[in-house]
NUDOKE-504355 format. One line per 5 residues: number of its first residue (from 1); for each residue x, z, y of C-alpha. Coordinates in Angstrom, 1 decimal. Each point is the difference from the previous one (the first is absolute). Example, Ala and Ser with C-alpha at 12.3 -4.5 7.8 and 13.67 -1.06 7.14 Angstrom:
BEGIN
1 = 12.3 7.8 -4.5 | 1.4 -0.7 3.4
//
This chain:
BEGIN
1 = 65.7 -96.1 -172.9 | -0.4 3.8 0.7 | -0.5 2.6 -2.2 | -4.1 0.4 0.5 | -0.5 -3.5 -0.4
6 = 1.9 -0.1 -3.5 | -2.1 3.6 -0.8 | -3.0 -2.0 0.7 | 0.8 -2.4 -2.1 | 0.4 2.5 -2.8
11 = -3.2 1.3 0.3 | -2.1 -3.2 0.2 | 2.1 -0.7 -3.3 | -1.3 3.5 -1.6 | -3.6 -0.7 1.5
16 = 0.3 -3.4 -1.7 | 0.6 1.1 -3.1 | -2.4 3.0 0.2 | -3.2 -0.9 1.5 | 0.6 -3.4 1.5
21 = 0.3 -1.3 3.2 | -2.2 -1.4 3.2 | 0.1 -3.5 0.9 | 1.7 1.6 3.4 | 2.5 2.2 -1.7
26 = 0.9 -2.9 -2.6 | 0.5 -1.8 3.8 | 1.9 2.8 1.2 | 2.0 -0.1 -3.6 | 0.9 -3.9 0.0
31 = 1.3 0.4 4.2 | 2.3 3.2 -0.9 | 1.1 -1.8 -3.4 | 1.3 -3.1 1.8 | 1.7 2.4 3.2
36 = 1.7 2.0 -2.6 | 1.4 -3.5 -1.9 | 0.8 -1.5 3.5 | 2.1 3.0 0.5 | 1.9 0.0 -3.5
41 = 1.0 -3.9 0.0 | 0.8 0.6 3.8 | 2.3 3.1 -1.0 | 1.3 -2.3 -2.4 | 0.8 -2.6 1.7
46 = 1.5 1.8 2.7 | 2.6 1.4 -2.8 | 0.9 -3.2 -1.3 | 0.5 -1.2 3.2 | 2.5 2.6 0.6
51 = 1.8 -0.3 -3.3 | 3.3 -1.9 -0.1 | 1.6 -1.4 -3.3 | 3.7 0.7 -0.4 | 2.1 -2.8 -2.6
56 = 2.5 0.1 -2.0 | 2.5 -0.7 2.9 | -2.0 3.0 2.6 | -1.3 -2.6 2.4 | -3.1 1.4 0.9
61 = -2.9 -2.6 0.6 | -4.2 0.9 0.6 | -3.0 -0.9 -2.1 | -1.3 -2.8 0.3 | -3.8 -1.1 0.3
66 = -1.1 -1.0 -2.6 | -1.8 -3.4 -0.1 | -2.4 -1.4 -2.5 | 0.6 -1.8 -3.1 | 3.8 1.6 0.5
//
């Protein structure tokens, strides 16, 4: 997600709230919403997939995924 594309997300936001928006910009809105959420859970994920868990005894293991119900 770059820098313009989170500005333009700002400023659909303020046009929103001040005069409404378009059917395209509320278009444009939703696709730049959902980028910038694919990029935080993929950020996310790509941190936890990194992190290690160290026990009482130092062995070091990796997250696991998680699976449902679990």
């Amino acid at each position: 997600m770059t820098k313009e594309q989170i500005d333009r997300i700002n400023a659909l936001a303020r046009k929103a709230k001040a005069e409404g928006l378009t059917e395209a910009e509320k278009e444009e809105q939703a696709v730049l919403r959902r980028a910038y959420i694919d990029s935080v859970v993929g950020n996310l994920k790509g941190q936890l997939d990194n992190t290690v868990l160290v026990d009482e005894k130092g062995h070091r293991r990796r997250l696991k995924e998680r699976k449902e119900g679990d």
